[in-house]
N, C-alpha and C positions, 0 to 999 in steps of 0.2 A: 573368537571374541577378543576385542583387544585387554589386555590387561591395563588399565589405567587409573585405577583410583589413586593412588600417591600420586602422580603428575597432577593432577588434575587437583586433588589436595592441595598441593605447592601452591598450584598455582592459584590458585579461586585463593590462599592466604596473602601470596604475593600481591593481590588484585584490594582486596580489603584491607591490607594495612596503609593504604592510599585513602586517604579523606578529599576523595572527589565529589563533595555535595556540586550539587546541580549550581550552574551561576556561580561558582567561585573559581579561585585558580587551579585547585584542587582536579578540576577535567583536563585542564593542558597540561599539568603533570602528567595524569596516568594515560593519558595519549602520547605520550613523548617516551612512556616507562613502555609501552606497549610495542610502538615503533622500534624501539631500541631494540626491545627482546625478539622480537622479529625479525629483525635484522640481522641481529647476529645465528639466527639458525644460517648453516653452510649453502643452502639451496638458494637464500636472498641474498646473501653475501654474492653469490655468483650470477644473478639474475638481480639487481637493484634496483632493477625499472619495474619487479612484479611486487615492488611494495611505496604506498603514497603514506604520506603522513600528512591530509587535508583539512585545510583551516575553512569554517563555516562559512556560509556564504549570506550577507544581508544580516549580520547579526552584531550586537552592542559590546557583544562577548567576544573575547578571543580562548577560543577552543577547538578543538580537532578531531576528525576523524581518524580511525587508521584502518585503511584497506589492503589486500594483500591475495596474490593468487598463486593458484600453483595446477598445472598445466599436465593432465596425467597422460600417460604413453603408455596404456594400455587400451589399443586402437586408436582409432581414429575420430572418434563423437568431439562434437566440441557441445553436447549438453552441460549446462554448468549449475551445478547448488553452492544458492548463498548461504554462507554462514554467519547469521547476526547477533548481534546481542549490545545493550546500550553500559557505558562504561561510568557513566552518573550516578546516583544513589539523589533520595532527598534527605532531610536533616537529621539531625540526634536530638532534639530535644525532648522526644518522647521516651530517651535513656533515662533523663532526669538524673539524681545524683551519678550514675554509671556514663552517663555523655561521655568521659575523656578517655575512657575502655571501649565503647563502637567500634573502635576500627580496628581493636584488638584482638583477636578470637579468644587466644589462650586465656587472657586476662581476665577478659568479659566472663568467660565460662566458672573462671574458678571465683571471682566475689559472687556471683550470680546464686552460687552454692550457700550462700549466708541470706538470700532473699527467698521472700515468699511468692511462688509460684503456681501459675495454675498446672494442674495435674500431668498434663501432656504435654505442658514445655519441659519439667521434670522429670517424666519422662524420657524424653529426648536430650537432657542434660547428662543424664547420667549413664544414658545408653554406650556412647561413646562411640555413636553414628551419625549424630547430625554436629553441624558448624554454626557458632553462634555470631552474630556482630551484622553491621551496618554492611549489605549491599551481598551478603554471601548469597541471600536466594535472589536478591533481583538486584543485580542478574549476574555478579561475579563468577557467579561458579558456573552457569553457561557457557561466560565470555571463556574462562578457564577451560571446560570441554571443548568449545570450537579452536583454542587456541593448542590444545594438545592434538586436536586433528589434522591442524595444517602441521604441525610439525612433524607428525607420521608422516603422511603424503607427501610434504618435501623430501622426506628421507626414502619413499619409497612410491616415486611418482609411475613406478611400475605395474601398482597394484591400481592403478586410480583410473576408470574407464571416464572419460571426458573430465570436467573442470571443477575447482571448488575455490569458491571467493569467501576471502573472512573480512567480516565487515565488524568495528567496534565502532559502535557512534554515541556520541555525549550527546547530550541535550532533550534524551527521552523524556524526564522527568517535569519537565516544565515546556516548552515551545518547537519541539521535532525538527529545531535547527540541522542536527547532524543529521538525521536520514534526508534530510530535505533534499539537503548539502551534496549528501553522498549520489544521489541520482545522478548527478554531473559526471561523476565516474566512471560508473556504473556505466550508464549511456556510450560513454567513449571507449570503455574497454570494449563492450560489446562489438561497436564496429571496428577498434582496430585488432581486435584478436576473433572475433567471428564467434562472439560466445553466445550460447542458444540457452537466454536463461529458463531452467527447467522449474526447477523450486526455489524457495527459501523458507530455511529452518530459522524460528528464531526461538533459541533457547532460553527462555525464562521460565520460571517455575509453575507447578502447578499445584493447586491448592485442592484438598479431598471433597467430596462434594453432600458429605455427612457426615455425621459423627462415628469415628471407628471405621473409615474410609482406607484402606489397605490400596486402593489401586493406586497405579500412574497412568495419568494419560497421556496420550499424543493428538490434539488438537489436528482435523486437517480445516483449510478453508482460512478465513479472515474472520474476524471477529470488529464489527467500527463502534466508534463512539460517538454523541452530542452529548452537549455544553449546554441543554437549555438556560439561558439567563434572565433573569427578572430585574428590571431597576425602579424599585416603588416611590411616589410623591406622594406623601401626605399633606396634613396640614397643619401645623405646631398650632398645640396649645399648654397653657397651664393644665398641670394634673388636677388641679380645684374645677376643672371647667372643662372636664375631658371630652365629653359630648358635642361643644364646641368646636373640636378638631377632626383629623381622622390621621389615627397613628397606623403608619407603613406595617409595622412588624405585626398586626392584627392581620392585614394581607399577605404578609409572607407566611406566619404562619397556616392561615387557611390554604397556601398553596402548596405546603410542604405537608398538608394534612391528608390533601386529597393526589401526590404524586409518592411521594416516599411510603416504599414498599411495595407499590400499587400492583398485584398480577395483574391486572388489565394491560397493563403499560410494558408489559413484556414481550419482546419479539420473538416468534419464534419463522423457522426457515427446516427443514428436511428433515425434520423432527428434534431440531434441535433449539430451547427455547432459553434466552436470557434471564441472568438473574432481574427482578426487577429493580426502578430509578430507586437513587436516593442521592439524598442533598450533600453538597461537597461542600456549602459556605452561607451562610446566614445568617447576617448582622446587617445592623442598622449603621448608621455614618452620624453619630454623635461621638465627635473625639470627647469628653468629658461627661460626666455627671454632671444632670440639672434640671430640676423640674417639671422641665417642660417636654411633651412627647418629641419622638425625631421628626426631623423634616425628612426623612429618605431614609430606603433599606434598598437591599441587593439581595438577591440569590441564586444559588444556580445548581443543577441538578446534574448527575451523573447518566447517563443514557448509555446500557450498551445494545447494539445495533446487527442483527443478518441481514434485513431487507428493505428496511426504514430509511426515506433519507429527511433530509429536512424541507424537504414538499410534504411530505408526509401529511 
């Protein structure tokens, strides 16, 4: 077993003192912080063609991929596992006063100590075994494990029977620009290096599935998602004459009454069954306060997916 918790520490800290929220410049930093560091391992230095540092593709944003291989010689397989993991985070505003500590572990952890918390985050504050701040479970400290991997396996491409790709791609958190992106790569390395993609690991956390939940799991398979979206018309009126009109957010709610939560609405596949939908967004489009009900609402629901598609 490798010894690796301190690397991997370092680095998932190194990863999080980066304010890479999704959509700002903050992802072409830590893609450029990432590139670098990769770089300067001696196996890339000497092989500089086995690391891209790739700008998205079709996208508004300038952000970046960073892909990176290393080629083991122990035999001859050219099987290869990707290593992925997304280098985004979304926002701090649910830090509230502590926002400007997120991206700070140490920091974070020790005001944290003056707040009131629920029982099992104090727990794990005080343990002095989990890491606290913006992006360390999703998914810094992944990107941090795949990245202390490749850099074993460069150092000892002896031990490594066929290939292993590290892929770090921005843009999970909002529009899947980076993996989009990354396909382009991906596809080319394949044919110019003969790589037989075997797997792909993607290292993001996993959450217990009860309460007082002791395991880890290892997900195999895909897991998909739908977006179902609702865009409602009503028909404004005065609140004195409410019957007059027909207000949106009366339909949205009836729609989030009869889908949020629903085990009906659960997939399951090999005995494996989805948490059920619930709504990710549900308001009306009145910019102000004003008497009169809205002319329009919006909603949309969370779906995740084994065998469902949207024929469904």
């Amino acid at each position: 077993m490798l010894q690796c918790r301190e690397d991997v520490l370092n680095y998932t800290k190194q990863l999080v003192h980066i304010e890479s929220i999704v959509n700002t410049d903050g992802e072409k930093v830590i893609a450029h912080s990432i590139y670098n560091m990769v770089l300067s391992f001696p196996y890339f230095s000497q092989n500089p063609s086995y690391i891209t540092l790739e700008k998205t593709l079709q996208d508004d944003q300038e952000r970046y991929n960073v892909l990176a291989f290393v080629k083991g010689k122990k035999g001859n397989s050219n099987r290869t596992v990707i290593l992925m993991g997304h280098i985004d985070t979304v926002g701090v505003e649910d830090f509230n006063q502590l926002k400007e500590k997120a991206f700070s572990p140490e920091d974070l952890m020790e005001s944290l100590k003056n707040e009131e918390l629920p029982t099992s985050a104090k727990e794990h504050l005080y343990s002095g075994d989990w890491l606290f701040g913006r992006g360390v479970l999703d998914m810094k400290s992944g990107v941090a494990s795949n990245l202390y991997l490749l850099k074993y396996y460069s150092e000892h491409p002896e031990e490594l029977e066929g290939n292993i790709v590290f892929l770090a791609e921005c843009d999970e958190e909002d529009s899947s620009h980076g993996i989009l992106s990354a396909l382009k790569t991906l596809n080319h390395w394949k044919k110019e290096h003969g790589f037989e993609y075997a797997a792909a690991v993607n290292a993001d956390f996993v959450a217990p599935r009860f309460e007082g939940d002791e395991n880890r799991y290892i997900y195999k398979g895909t897991v998909g998602k739908l977006l179902p979206s609702f865009f409602i018309t009503g028909a404004e009126t005065h609140v004195g004459s409410a019957f007059e009109g027909l207000d949106p957010n009366f339909i949205a709610a009836h729609l989030t009454t009869q889908i949020n939560y629903n085990p009906e609405l659960c997939n399951e596949a090999y005995g494996e069954t989805t948490i059920p939908p619930v709504s990710l967004k549900q308001t009306d489009l009145k910019p102000t306060y004003t008497v009169q009900t809205a002319l329009s609402a919006f909603v949309y629901y969370n779906f995740f997916i084994h065998s469902w598609s949207p024929k469904t």
